[in-house]
mmCIF file of the C-alpha atoms, coordinates in Angstrom:
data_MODEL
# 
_entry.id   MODEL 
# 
loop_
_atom_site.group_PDB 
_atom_site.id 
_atom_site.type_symbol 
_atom_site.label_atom_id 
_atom_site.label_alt_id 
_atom_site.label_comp_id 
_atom_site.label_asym_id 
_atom_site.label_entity_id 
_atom_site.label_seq_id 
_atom_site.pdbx_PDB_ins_code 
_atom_site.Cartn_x 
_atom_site.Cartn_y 
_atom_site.Cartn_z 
_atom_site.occupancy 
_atom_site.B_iso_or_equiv 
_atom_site.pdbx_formal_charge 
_atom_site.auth_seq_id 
_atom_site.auth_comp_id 
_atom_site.auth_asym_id 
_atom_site.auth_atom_id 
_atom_site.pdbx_PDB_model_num 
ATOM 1   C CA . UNK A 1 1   ? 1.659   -50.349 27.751 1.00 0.00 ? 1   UNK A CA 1 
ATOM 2   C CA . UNK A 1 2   ? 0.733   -48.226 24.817 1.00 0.00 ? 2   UNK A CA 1 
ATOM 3   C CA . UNK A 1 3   ? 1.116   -45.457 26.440 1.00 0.00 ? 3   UNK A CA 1 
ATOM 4   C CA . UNK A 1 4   ? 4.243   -45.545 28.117 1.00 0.00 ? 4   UNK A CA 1 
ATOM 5   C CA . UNK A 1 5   ? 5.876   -46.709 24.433 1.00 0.00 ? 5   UNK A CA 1 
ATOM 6   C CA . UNK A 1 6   ? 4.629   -43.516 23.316 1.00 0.00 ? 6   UNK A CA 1 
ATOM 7   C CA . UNK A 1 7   ? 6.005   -41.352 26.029 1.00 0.00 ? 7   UNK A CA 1 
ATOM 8   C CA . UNK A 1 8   ? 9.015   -43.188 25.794 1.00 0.00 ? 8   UNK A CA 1 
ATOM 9   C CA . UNK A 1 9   ? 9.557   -42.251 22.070 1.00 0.00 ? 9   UNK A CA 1 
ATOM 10  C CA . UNK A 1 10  ? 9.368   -38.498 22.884 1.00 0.00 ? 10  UNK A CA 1 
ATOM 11  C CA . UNK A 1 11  ? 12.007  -38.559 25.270 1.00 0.00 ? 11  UNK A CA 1 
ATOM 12  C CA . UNK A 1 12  ? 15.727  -36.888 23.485 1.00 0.00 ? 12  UNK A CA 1 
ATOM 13  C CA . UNK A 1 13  ? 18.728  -36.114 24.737 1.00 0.00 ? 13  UNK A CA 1 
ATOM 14  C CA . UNK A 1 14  ? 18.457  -32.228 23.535 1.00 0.00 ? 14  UNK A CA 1 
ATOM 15  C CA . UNK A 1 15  ? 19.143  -29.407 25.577 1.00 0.00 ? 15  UNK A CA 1 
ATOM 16  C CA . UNK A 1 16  ? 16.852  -28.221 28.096 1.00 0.00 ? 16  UNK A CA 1 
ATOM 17  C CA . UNK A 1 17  ? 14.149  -26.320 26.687 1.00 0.00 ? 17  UNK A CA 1 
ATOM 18  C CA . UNK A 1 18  ? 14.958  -26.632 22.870 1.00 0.00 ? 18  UNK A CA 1 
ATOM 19  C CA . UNK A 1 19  ? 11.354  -27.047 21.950 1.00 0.00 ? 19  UNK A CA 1 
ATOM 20  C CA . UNK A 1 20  ? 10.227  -24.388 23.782 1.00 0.00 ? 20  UNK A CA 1 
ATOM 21  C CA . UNK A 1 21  ? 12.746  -22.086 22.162 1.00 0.00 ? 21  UNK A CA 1 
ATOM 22  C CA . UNK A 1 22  ? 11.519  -22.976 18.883 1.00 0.00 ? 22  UNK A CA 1 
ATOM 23  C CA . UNK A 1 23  ? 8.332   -22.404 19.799 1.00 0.00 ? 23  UNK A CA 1 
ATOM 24  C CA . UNK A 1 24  ? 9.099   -18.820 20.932 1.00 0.00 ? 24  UNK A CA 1 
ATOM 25  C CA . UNK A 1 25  ? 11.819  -17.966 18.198 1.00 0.00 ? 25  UNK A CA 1 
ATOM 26  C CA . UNK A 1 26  ? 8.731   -19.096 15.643 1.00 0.00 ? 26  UNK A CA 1 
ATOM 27  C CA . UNK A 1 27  ? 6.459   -16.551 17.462 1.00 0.00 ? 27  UNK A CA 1 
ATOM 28  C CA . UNK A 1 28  ? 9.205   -13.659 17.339 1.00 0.00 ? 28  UNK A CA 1 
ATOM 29  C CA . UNK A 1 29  ? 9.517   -14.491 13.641 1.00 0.00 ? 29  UNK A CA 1 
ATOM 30  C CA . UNK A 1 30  ? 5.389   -13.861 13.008 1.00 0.00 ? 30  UNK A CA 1 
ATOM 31  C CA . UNK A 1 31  ? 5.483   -10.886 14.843 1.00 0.00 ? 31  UNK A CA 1 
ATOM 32  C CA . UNK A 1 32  ? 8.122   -10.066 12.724 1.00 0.00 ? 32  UNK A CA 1 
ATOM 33  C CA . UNK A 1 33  ? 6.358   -11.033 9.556  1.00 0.00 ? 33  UNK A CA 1 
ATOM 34  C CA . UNK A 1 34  ? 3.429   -9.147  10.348 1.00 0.00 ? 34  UNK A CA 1 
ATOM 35  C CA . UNK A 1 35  ? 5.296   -5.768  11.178 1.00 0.00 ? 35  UNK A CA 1 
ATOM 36  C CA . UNK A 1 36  ? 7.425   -5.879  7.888  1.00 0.00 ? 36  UNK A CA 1 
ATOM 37  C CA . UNK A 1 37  ? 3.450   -6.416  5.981  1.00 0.00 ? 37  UNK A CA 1 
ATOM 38  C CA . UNK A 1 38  ? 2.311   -2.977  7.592  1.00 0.00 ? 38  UNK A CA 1 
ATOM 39  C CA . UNK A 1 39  ? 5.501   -1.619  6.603  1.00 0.00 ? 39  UNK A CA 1 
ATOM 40  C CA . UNK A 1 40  ? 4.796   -2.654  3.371  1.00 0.00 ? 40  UNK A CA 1 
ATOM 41  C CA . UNK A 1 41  ? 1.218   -2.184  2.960  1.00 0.00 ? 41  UNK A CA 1 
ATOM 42  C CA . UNK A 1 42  ? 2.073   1.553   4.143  1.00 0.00 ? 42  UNK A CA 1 
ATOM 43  C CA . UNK A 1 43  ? 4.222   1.836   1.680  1.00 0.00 ? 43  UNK A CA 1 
ATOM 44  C CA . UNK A 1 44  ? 2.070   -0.001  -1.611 1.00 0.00 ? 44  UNK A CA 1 
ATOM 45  C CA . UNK A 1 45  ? -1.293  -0.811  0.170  1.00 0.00 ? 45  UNK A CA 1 
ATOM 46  C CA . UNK A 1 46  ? -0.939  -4.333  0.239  1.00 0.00 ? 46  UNK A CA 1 
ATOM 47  C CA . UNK A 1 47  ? -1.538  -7.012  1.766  1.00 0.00 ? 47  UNK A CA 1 
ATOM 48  C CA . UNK A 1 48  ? -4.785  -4.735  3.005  1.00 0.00 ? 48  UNK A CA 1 
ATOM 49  C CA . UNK A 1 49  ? -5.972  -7.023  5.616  1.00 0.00 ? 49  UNK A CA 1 
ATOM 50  C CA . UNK A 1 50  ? -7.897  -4.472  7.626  1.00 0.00 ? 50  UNK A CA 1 
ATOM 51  C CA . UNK A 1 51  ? -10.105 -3.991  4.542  1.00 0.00 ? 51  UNK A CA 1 
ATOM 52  C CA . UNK A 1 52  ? -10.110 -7.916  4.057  1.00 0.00 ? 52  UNK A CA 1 
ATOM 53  C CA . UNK A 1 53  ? -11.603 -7.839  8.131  1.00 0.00 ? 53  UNK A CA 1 
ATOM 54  C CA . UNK A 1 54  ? -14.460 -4.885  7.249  1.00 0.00 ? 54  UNK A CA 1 
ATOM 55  C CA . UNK A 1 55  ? -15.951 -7.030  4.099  1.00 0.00 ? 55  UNK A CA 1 
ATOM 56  C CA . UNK A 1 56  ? -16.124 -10.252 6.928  1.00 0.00 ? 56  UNK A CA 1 
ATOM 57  C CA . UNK A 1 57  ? -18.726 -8.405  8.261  1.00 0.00 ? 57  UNK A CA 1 
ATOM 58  C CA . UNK A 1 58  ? -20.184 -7.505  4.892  1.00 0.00 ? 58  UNK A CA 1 
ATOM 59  C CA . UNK A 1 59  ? -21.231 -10.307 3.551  1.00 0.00 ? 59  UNK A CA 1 
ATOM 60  C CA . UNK A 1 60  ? -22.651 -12.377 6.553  1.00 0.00 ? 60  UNK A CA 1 
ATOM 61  C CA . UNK A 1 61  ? -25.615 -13.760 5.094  1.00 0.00 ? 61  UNK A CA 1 
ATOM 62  C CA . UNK A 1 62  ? -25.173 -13.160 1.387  1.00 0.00 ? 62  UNK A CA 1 
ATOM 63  C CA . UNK A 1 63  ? -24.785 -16.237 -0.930 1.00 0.00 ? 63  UNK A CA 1 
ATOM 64  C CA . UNK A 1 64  ? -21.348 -17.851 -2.020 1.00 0.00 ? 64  UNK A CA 1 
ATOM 65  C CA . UNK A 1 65  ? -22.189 -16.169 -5.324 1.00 0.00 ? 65  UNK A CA 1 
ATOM 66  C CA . UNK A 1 66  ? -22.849 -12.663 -4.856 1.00 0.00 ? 66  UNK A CA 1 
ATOM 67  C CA . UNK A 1 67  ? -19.677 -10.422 -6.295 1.00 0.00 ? 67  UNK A CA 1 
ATOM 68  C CA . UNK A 1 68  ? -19.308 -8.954  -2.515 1.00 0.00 ? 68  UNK A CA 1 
ATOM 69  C CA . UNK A 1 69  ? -18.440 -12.469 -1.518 1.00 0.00 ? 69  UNK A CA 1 
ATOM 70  C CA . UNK A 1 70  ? -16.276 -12.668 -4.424 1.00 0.00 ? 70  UNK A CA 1 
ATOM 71  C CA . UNK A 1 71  ? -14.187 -9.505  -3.969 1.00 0.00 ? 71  UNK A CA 1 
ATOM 72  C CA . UNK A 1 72  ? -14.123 -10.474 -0.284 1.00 0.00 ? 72  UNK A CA 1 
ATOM 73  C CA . UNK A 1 73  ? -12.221 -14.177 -1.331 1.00 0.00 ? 73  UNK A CA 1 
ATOM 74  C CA . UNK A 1 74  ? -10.132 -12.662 -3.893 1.00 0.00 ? 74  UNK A CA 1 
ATOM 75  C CA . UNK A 1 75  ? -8.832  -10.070 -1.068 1.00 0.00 ? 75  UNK A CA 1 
ATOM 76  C CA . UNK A 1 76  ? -7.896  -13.025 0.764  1.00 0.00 ? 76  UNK A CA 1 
ATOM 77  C CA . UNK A 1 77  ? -5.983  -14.448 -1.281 1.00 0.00 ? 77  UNK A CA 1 
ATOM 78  C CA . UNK A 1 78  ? -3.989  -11.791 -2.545 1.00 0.00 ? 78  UNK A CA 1 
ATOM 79  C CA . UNK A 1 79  ? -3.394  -10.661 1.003  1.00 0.00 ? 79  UNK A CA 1 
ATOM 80  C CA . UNK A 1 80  ? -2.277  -14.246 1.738  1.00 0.00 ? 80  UNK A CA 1 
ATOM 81  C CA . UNK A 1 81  ? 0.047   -14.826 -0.729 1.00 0.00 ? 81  UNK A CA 1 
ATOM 82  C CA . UNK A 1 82  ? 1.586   -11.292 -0.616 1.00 0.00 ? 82  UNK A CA 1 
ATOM 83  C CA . UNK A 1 83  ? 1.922   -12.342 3.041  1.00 0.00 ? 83  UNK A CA 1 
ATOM 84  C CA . UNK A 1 84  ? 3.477   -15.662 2.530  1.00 0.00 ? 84  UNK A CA 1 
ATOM 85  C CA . UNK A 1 85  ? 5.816   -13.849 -0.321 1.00 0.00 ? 85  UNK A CA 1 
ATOM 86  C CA . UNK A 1 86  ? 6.754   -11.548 2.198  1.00 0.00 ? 86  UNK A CA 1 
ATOM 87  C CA . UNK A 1 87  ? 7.189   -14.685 5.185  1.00 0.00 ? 87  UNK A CA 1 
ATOM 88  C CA . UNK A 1 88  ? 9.718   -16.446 2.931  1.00 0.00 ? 88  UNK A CA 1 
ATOM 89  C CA . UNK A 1 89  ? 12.214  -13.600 1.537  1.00 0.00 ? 89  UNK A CA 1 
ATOM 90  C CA . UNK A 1 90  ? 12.410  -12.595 5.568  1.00 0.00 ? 90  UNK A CA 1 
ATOM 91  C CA . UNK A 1 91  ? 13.039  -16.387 5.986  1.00 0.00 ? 91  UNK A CA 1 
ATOM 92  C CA . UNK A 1 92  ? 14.799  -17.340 3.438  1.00 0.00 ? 92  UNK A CA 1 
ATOM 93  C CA . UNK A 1 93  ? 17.207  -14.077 3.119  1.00 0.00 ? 93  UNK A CA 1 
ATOM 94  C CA . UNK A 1 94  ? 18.143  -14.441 7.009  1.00 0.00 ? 94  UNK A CA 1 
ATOM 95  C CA . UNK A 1 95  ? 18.702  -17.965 6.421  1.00 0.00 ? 95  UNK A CA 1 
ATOM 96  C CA . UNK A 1 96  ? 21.655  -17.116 3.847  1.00 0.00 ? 96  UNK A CA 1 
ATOM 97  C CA . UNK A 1 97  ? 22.920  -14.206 5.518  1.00 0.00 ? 97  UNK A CA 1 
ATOM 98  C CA . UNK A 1 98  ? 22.735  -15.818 9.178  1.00 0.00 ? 98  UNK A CA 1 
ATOM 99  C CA . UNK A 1 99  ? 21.746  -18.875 9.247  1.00 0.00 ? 99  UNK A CA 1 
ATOM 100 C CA . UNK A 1 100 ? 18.611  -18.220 11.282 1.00 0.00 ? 100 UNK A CA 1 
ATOM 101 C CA . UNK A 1 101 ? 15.643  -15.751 11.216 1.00 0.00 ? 101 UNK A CA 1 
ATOM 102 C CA . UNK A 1 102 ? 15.626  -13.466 13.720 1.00 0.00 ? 102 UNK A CA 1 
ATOM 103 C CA . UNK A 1 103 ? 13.634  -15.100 16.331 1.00 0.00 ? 103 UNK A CA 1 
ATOM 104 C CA . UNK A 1 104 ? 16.002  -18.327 16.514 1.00 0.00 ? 104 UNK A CA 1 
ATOM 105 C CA . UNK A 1 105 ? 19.072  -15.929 16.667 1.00 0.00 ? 105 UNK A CA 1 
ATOM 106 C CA . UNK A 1 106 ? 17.991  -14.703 19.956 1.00 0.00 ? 106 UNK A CA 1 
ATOM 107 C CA . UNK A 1 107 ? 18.075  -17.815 21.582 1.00 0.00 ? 107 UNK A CA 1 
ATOM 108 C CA . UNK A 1 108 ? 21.074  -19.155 19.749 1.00 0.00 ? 108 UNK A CA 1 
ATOM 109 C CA . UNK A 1 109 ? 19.342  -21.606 17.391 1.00 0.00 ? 109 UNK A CA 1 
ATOM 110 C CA . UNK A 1 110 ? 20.526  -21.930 13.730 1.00 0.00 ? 110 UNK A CA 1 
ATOM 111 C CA . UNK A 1 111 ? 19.274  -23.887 10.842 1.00 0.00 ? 111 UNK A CA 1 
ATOM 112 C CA . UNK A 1 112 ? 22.329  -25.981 9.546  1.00 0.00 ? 112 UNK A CA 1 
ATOM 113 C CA . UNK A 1 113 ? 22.447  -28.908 6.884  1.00 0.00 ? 113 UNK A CA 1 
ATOM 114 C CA . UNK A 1 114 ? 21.685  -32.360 8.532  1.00 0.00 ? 114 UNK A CA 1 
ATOM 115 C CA . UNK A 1 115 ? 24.266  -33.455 6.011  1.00 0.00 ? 115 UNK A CA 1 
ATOM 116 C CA . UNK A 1 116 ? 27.813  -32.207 6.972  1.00 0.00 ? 116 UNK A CA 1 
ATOM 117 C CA . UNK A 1 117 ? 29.790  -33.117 3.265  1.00 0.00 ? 117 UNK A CA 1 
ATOM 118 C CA . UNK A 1 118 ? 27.519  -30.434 1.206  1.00 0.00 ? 118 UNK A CA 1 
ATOM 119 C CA . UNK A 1 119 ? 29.409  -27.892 -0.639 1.00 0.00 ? 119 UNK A CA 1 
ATOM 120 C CA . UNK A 1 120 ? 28.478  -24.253 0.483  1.00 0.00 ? 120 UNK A CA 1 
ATOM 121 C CA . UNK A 1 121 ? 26.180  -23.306 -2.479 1.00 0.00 ? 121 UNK A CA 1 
ATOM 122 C CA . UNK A 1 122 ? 23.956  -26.191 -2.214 1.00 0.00 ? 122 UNK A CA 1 
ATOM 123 C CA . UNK A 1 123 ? 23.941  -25.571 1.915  1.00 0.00 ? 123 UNK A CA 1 
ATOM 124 C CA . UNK A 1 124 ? 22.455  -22.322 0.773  1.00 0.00 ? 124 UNK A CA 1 
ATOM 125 C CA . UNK A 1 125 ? 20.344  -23.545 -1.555 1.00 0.00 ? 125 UNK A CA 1 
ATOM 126 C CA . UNK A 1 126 ? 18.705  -26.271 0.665  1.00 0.00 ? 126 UNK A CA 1 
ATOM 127 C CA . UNK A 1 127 ? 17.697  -23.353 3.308  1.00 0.00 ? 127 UNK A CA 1 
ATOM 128 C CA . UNK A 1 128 ? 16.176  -21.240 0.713  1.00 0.00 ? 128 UNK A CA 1 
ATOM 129 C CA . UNK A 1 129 ? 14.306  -25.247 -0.164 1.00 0.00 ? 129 UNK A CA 1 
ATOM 130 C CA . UNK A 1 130 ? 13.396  -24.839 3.615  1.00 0.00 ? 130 UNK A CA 1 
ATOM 131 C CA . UNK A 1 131 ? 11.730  -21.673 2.977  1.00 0.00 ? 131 UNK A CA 1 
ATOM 132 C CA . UNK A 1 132 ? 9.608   -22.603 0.397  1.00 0.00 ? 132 UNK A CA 1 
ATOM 133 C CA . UNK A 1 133 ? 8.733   -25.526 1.330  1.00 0.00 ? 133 UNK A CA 1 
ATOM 134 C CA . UNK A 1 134 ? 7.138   -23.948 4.306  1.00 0.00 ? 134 UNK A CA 1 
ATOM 135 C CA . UNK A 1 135 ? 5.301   -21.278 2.697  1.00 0.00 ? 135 UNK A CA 1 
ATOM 136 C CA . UNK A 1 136 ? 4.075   -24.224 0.482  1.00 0.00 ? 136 UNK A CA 1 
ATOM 137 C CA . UNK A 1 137 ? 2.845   -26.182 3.086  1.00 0.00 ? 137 UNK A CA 1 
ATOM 138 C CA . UNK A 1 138 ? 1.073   -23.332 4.650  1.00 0.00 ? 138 UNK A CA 1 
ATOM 139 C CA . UNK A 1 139 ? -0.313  -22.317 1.879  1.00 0.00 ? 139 UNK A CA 1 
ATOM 140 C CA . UNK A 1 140 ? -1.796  -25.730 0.354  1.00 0.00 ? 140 UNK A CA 1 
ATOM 141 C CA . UNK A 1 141 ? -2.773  -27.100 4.012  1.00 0.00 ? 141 UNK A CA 1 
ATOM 142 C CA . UNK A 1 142 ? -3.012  -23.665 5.986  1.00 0.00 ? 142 UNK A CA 1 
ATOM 143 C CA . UNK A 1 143 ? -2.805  -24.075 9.485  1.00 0.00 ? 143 UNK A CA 1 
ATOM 144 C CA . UNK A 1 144 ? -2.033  -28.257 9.174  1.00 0.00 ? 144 UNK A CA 1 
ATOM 145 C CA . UNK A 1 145 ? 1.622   -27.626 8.773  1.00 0.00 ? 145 UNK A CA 1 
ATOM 146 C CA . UNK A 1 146 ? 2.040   -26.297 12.086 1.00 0.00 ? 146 UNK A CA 1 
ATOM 147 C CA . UNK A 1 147 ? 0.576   -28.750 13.430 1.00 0.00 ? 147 UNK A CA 1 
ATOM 148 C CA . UNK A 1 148 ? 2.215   -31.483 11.625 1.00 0.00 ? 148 UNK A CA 1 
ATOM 149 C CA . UNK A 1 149 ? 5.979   -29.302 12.601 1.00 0.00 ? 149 UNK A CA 1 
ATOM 150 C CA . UNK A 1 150 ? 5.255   -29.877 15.922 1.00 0.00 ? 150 UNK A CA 1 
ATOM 151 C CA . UNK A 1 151 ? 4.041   -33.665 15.860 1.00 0.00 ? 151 UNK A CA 1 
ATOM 152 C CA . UNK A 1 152 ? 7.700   -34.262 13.875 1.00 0.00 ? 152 UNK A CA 1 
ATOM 153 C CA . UNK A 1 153 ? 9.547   -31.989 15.685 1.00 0.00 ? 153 UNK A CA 1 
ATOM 154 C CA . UNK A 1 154 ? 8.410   -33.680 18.714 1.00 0.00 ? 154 UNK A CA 1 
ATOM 155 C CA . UNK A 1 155 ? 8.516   -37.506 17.535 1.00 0.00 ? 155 UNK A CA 1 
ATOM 156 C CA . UNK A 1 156 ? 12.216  -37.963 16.527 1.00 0.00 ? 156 UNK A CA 1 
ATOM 157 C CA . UNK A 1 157 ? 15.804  -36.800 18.133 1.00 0.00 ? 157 UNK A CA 1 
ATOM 158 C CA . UNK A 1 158 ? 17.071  -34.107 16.491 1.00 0.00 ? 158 UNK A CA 1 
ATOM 159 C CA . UNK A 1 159 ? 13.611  -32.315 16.090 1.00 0.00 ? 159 UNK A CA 1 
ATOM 160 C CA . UNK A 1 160 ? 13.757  -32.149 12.479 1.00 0.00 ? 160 UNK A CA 1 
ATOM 161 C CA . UNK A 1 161 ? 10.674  -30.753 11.314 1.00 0.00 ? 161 UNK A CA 1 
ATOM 162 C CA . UNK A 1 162 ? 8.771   -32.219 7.897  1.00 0.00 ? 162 UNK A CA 1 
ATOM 163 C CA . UNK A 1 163 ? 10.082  -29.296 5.852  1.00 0.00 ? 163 UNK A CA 1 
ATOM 164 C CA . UNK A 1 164 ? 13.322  -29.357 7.560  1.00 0.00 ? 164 UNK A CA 1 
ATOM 165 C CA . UNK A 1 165 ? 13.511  -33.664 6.696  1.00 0.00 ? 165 UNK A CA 1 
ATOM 166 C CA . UNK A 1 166 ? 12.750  -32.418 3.049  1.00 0.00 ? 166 UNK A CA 1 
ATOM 167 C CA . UNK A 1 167 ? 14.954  -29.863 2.339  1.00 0.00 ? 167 UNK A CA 1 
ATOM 168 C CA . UNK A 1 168 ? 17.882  -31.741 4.351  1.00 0.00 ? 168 UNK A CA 1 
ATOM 169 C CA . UNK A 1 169 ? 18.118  -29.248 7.314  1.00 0.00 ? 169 UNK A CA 1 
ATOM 170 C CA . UNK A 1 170 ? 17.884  -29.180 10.973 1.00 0.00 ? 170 UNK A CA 1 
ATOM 171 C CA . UNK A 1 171 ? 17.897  -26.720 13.674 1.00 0.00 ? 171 UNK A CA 1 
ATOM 172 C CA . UNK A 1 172 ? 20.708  -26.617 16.529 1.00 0.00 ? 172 UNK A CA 1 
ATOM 173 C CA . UNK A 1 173 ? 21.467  -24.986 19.615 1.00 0.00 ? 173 UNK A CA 1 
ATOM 174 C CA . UNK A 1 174 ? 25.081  -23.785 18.630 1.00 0.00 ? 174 UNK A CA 1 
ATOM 175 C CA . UNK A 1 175 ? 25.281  -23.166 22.835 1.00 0.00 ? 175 UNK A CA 1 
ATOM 176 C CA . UNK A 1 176 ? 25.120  -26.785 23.227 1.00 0.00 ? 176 UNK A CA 1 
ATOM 177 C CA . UNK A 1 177 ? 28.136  -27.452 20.828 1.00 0.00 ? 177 UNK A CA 1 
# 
């Protein structure tokens, strides 16, 4: 009986395969991430996550405090960061300009303001909010917020993510309009 409550709750009137076009547009967008970091650690050497890979191997065995193992964390989280820097000016910048990152614009999905009376600077605001509160999320919880985007995503009609129920957004299908 449980069960078939639960299944029941998933169940939404949105477009055939919405989800799974979020799910791909989010992939397109990492790829997308990633190239523009090896654009830009060709250009100013960072984030330098091959060298961040090489010390992996380096310090297998060596204790927490050795300065190898210290280097080695420190690279991480510079070449995190500069990454996540990096994730939300692509985000947040295409957001503004387009009202989607690249990956939703190729299946016609925008990020829009759940509420329809904002003015347009605080529309723009809120999905620069978005943004941030992603990178946030990732970066405090790393890979959690992924998996908590999907469990929201999935558990209420309009498939409003937990960053996109913060920062007041939601993403459409503007073919379904």
């Amino acid at each position: 009986m449980k069960v078939n409550a639960a299944i029941e709750s998933l169940k939404h009137d949105r477009a055939k395969g919405f989800m799974r076009n979020r799910f791909l547009a989010l992939f397109i967008d990492f790829i997308i991430v990633a190239m523009i970091c090896q654009l830009i650690y060709r250009i100013f050497g960072t984030p330098d996550w091959d060298r961040y890979l090489q010390m992996q191997d380096m310090v297998r065995g060596l204790p927490a405090s050795d300065p190898l193992v210290l280097e080695r964390v420190r690279l991480y989280q510079e070449c995190f960061i500069t990454t996540l820097v990096i994730g939300v000016i692509y985000e947040a910048c295409m957001l503004v300009f387009f009202g989607a990152p690249i990956g939703k614009l190729l299946f016609s999905l925008r990020v829009v303001n759940a509420a329809d009376g904002r003015n347009f600077y605080m529309g723009k605001l809120m999905v620069i909010l978005r943004s941030l509160i992603k990178a946030l999320s990732i970066y405090l919880l790393s890979a959690l917020p992924f998996i908590f985007l999907c469990l929201t995503a999935f558990g209420n009609p309009e498939a409003r993510s937990g960053f996109d129920m913060f920062a007041g957004t939601k993403v459409v299908d503007i073919r379904s309009k």
